[in-house]
DRENZASE-560272 format. One line per 8 residues: for each residue x, y, z of N, C-alpha, C. Coordinates in pm, whole numbers, plus 50000, padded with zeros to 5 digits. Layout:
DRENZASE-560272
X,Y,Z,X,Y,Z,X,Y,Z | ...
end
This chain:
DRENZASE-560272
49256,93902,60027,49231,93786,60109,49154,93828,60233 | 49010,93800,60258,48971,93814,60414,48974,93699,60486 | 49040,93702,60596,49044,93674,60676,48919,93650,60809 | 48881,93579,60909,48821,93531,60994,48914,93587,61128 | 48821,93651,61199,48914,93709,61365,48819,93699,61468 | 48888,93581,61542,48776,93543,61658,48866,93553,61733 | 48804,93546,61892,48875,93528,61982,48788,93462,62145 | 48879,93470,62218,48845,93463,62320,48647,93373,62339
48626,93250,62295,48521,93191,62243,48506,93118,62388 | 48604,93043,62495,48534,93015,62603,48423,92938,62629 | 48449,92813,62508,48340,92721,62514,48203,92722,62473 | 48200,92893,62431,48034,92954,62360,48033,92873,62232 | 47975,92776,62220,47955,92697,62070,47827,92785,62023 | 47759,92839,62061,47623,92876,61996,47714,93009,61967 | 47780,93084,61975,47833,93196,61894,47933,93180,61832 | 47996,93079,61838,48113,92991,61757,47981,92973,61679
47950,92929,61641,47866,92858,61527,47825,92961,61445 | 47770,93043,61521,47674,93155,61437,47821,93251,61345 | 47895,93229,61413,48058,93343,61366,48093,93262,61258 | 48102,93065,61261,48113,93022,61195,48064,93059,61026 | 47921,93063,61057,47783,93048,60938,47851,93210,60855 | 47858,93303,60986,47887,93462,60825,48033,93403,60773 | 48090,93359,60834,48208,93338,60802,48212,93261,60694 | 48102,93174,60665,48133,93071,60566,48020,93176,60401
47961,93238,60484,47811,93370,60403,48007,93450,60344 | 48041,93498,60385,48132,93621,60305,48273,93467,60275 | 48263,93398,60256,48377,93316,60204,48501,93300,60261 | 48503,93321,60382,48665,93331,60420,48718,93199,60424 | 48815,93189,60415,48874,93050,60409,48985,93009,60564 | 49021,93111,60596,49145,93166,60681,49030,93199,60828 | 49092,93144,60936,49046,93174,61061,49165,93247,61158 | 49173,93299,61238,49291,93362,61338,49218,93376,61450
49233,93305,61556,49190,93238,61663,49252,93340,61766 | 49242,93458,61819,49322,93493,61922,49317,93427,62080 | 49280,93342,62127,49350,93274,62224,49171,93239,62325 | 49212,93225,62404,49118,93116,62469,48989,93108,62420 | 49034,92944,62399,48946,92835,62352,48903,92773,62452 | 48958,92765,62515,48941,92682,62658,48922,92539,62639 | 48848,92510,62524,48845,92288,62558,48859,92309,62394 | 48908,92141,62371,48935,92078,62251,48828,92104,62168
48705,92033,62257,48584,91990,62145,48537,92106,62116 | 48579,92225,62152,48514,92335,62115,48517,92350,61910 | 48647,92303,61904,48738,92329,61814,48705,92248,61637 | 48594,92146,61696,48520,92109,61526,48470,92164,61433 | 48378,92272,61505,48334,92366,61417,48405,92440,61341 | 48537,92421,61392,48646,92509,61266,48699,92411,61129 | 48688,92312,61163,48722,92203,61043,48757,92248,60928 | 48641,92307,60858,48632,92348,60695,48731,92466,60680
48795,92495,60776,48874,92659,60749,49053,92611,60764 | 49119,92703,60723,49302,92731,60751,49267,92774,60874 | 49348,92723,61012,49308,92795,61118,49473,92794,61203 | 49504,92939,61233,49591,92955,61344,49528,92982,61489 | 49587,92937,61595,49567,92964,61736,49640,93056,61835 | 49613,93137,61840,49687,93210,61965,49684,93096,62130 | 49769,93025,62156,49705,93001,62318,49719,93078,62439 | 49613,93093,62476,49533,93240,62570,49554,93145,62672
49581,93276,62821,49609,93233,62962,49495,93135,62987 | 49355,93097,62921,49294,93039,63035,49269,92881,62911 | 49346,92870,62816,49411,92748,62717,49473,92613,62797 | 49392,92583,62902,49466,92480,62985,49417,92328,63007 | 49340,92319,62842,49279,92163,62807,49413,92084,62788 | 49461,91978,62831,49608,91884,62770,49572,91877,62655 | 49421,91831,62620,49356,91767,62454,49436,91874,62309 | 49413,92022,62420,49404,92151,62281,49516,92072,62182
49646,92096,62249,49751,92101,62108,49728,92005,62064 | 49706,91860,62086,49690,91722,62027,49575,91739,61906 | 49475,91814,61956,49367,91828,61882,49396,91975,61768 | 49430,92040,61776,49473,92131,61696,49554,92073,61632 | 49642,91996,61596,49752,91954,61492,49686,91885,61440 | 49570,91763,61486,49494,91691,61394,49440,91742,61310 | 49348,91851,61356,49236,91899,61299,49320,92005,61201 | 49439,92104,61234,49493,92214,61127,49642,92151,61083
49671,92091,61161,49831,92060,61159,49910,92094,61242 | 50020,92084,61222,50112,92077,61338,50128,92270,61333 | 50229,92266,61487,50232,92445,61473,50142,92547,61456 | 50021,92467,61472,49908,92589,61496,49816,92619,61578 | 49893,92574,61694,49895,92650,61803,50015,92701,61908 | 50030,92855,61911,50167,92934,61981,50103,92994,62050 | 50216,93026,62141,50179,93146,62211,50188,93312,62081 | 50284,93232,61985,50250,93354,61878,50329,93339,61749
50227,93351,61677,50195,93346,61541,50328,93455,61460 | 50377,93441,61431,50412,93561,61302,50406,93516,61137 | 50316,93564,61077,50230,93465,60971,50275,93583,60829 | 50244,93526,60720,50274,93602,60566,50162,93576,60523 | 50066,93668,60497,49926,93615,60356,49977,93695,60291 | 50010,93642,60134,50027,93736,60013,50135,93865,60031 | 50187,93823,60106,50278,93966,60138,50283,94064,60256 | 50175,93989,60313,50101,94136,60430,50189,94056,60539
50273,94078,60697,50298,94028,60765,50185,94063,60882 | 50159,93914,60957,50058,93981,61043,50103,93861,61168 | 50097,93916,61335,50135,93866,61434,49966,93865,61471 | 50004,93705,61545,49843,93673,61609,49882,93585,61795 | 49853,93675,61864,49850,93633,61982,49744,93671,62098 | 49738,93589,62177,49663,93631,62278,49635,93790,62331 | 49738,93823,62334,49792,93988,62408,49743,94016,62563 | 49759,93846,62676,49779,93866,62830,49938,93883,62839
49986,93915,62765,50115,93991,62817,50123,94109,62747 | 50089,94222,62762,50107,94361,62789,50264,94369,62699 | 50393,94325,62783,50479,94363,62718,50537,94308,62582 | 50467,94196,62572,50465,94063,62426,50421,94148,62315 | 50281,94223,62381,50204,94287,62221,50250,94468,62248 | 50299,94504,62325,50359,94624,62278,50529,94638,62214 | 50570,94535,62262,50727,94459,62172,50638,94481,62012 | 50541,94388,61996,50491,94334,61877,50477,94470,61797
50397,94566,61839,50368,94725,61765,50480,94761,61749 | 50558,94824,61842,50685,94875,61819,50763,94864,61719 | 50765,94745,61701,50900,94648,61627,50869,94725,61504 | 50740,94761,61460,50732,94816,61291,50706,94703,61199 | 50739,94617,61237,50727,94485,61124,50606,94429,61088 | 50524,94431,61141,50382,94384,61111,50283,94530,61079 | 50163,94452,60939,50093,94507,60901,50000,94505,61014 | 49948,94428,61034,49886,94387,61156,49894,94324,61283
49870,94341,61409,49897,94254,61484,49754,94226,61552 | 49730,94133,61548,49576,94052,61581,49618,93989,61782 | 49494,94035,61838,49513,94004,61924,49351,93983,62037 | 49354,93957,62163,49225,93899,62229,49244,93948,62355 | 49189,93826,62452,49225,93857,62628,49119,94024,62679 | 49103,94102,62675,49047,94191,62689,48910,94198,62689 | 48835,94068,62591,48690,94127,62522,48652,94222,62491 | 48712,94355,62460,48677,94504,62410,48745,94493,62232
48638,94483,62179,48671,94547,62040,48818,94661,62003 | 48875,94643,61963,49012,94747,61891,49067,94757,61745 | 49001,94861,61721,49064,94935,61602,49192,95026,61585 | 49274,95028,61572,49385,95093,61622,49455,95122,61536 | 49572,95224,61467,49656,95239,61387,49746,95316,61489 | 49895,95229,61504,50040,95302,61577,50104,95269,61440 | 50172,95366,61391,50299,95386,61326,50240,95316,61191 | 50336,95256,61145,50301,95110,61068,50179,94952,61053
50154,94987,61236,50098,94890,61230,49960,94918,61266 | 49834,94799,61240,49739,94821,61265,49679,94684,61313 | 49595,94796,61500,49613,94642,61615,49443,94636,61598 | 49418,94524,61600,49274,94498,61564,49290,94380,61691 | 49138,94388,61761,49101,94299,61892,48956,94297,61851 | 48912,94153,61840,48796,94127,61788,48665,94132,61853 | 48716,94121,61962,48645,94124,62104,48649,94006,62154 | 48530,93930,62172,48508,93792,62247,48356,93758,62177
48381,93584,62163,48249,93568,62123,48173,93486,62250 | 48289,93504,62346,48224,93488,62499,48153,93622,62560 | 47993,93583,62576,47929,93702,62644,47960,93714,62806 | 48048,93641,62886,48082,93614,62980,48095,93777,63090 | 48163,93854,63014,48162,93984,63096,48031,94047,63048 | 47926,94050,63020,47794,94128,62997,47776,94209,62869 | 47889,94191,62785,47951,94224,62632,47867,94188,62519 | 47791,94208,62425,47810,94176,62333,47921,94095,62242
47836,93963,62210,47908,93914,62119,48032,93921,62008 | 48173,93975,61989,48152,94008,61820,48303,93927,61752 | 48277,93922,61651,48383,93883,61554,48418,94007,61467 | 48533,93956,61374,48531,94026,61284,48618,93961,61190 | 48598,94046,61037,48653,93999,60881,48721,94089,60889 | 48891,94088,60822,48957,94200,60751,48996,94133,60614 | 48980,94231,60524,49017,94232,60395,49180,94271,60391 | 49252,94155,60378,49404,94219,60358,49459,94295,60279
49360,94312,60138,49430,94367,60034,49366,94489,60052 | 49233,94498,60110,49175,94640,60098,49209,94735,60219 | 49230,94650,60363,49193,94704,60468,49073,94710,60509 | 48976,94663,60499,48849,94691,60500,48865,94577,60677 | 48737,94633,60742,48713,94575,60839,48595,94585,60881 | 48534,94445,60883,48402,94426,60907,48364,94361,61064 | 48291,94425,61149,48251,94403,61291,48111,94319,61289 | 48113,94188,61339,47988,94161,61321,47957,94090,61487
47836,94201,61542,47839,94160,61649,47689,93998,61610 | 47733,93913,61716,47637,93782,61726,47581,93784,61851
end
C-alpha cells in the first residue's frame, strides 16, 4: 500500500496541487496530512483521496474540523492519529510537542510514526520504529518544496521535492 505524506501546506495550493498530480501519477489512494493546513478551502484538492489530518499548532480555521468530516468523515482530524493499513501500525501527528512524538518512538508500537512542524525532511530508524517528516510543501522558511510516498509493504520511500 503507498501511501501520500504531506505536511505542513500553509495555504500553498500551487504545491498542494502539484503534490496532488504525482500523487494521483504513482496511484496512491491514502493521504496523511501531518498538520498545518491552516484554512478549510485549502482542503478540496484532497477530495479524490482517504485522508487523515494531524491538527498542527498553527490549525486555527473554526471551518477545518466542520470541513474535514464533510469532505473525509468524521475523526479525521486529531491531534493524533494511531491508524492500521494492512497490518502495519502507523501514528500521524503534527510533532509541535517534542514530548507527544518522542512518547510515540519509544513506546515500540508503531511501524511508523509520520510527523511535520519542523519543515526539514526525516528519515529516521529508532528501535522498531521508523520516523519519516515529509518536510513542508510550504516554501515559507526558504526550503524547498517536498512531499513524500512510502510503500508500506516494501518500505520504499520516495522524496519528491515540488
Amino acid at each position: 500500500m503507498r501511501i501520500g505524506l504531506i505536511s505542513d501546506t500553509h495555504d500553498d495550493i500551487r504545491t498542494l496541487d502539484a503534490a496532488v498530480a504525482r500523487f494521483r501519477e504513482a496511484q496512491v489512494l491514502v493521504v496523511l496530512h501531518a498538520g498545518d493546513v491552516t484554512s478549510a478551502s485549502t482542503l478540496k484538492v484532497l477530495d479524490d483521496f482517504a485522508v487523515w489530518l494531524a491538527r498542527g499548532n498553527m490549525d486555527q480555521d473554526p471551518r477545518l474540523a466542520p470541513t474535514v468530516a464533510e469532505h473525509f468523515g468524521p475523526e479525521r482530524l486529531a491531534r493524533l492519529h494511531t491508524l492500521n493499513f494492512d497490518g502495519v501500525q502507523v501514528a500521524l501527528t503534527h510533532g509541535d510537542s517534542w514530548q507527544q512524538l518522542t512518547a510515540l518512538v519509544r513506546a515500540a508500537t508503531y511501524a511508523y510514526v509520520i510527523h511535520g512542524h519542523t519543515h526539514v525532511r526525516r528519515d529516521e530508524i529508532i528501535g522498531p520504529t521508523r520516523i519519516i517528516n515529509p518536510g513542508a510543501l510550504s516554501s515559507a522558511r526558504g526550503q524547498r518544496a517536498t512531499c513524500a510516498i512510502v510503500d508500506l509493504a516494501t518500505g520504499e520511500l520516495q522524496w519528491i521535492e515540488l
